[in-house]
C-alpha positions as CSV (number, residue, x, y, z in Angstrom):
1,X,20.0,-91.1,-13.3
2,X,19.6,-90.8,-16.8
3,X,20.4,-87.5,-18.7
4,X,16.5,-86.7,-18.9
5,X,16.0,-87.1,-15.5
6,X,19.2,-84.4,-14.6
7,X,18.1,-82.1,-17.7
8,X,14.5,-81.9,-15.6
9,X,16.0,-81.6,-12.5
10,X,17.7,-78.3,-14.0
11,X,14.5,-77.1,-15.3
12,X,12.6,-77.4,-12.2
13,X,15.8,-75.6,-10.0
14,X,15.4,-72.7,-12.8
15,X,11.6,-72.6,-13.1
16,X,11.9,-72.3,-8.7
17,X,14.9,-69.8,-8.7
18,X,12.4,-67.7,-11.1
19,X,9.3,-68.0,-9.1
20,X,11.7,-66.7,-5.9
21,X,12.6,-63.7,-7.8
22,X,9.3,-63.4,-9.1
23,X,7.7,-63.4,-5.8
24,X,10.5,-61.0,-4.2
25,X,9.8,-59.0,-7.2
26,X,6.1,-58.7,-6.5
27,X,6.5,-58.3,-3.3
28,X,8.5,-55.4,-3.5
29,X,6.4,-54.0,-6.2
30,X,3.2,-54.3,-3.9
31,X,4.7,-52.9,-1.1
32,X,6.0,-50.0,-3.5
33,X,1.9,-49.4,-4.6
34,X,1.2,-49.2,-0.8
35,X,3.4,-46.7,-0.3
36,X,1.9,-44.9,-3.7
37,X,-1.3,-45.3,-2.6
38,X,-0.6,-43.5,1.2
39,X,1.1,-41.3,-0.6
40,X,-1.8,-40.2,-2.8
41,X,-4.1,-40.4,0.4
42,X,-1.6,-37.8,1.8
43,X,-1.4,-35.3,-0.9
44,X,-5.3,-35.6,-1.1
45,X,-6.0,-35.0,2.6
46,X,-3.5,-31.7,2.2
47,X,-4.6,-30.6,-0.9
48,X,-8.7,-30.1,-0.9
49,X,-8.3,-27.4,2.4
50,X,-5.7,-26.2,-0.2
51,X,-7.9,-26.1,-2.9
52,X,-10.5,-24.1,-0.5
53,X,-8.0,-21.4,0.7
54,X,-7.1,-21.1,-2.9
55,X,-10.7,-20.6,-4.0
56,X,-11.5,-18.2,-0.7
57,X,-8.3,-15.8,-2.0
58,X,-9.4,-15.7,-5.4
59,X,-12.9,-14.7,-4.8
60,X,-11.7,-12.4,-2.2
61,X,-9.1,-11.1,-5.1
62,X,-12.1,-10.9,-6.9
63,X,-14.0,-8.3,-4.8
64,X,-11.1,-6.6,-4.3
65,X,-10.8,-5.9,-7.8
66,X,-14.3,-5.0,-8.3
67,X,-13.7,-2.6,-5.5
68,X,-11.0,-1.0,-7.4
69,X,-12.4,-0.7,-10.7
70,X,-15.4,0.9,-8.9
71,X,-12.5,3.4,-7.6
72,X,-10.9,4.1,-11.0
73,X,-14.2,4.8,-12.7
74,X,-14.7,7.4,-9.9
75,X,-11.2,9.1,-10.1
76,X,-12.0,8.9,-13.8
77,X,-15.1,11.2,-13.6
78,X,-13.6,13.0,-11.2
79,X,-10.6,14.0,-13.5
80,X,-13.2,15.0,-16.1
81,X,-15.1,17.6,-14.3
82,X,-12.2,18.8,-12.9
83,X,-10.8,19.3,-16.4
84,X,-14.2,20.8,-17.4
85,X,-14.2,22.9,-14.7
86,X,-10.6,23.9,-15.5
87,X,-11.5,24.7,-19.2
88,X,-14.2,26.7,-18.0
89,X,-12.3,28.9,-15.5
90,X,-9.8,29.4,-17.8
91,X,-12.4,30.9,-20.5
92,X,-14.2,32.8,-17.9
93,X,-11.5,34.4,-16.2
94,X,-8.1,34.1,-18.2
95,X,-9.5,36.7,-21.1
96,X,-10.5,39.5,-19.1
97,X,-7.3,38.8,-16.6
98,X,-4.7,38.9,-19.5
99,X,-6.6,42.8,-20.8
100,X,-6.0,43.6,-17.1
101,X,-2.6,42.8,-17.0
102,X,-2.1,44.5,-20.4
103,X,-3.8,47.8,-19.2
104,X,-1.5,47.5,-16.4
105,X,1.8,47.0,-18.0
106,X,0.8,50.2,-20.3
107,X,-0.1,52.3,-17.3
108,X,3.3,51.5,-16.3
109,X,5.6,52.2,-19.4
110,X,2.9,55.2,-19.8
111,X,3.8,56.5,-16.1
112,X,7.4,55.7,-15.4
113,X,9.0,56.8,-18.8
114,X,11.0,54.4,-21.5
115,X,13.4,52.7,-19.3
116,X,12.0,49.8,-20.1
117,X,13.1,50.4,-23.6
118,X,17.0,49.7,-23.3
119,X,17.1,46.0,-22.3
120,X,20.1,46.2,-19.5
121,X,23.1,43.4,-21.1
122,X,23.7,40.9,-18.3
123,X,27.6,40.4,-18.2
124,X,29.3,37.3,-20.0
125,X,30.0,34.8,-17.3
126,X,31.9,31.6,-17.4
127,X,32.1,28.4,-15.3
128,X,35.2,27.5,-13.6
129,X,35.3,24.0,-11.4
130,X,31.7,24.6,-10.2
131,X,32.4,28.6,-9.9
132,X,30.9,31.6,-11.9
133,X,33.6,34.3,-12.7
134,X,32.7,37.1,-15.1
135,X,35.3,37.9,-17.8
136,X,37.2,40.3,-15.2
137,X,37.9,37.5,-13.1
138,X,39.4,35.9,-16.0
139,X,41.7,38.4,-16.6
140,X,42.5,38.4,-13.2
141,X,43.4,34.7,-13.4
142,X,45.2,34.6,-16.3
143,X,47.4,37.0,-14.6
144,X,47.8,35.4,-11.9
145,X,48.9,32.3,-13.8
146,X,51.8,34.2,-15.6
């Protein structure tokens, strides 16, 4: 054997160790795209009913939100001609009601004398750990303290 002959041997023993990995290579990588592709199948055979529940709650979201702007438009007028009618109760009635009241009040100072007059002074009180002593209670406790 001459050195050609070896140096071709070589070659062909590299160019065949190469195709081996190649084709364990390939192999892998179709049964890899296989799996891909069941894969896909799967997530396409779960996702359409998905895709359908998803689109029945959003339309039924949909209504439900119509339904409830409906709703708020009503409380709205609602709250309006209540307010109206408030506005008009207080003009009819709350004039007339306060020179009642007045009336009264002066048949009162007019019949039971000036006592009125003299506002009565409340006494000073303090507050003690939660407790409500006038200023003779004070006294009383300072002297109990000395």
């Amino acid at each position: 054997m001459s050195g050609g002959e070896v140096a071709g041997i070589l070659v062909a023993v590299f160019w065949a160790i190469l195709v081996s990995f190649l084709a364990v290579a390939l192999a892998r990588l179709a049964q890899t795209l296989r799996a891909t592709t069941k894969l896909v199948a799967d997530v396409t055979d779960q996702a359409v009913p998905l895709l359908a529940d998803a689109s029945a709650a959003v339309r039924s979201a949909q209504t439900q939100i119509d339904r409830v702007d409906a709703i708020a438009s009503d409380v709205q007028d609602v709250t309006s001609n209540a307010s109206a009618l408030s506005t008009t109760v207080a003009s009819t009635f709350g004039g007339p009601l306060v020179k009642v009241a007045a009336f009264g009040y002066g048949v009162r100072q007019a019949l039971g004398g000036h006592k009125g007059d003299v506002p009565v002074k409340a006494p000073r009180r303090s507050v003690i750990v939660g407790r409500t002593v006038s200023r003779r209670d004070k006294r009383d406790l300072r002297k109990k303290k000395d």
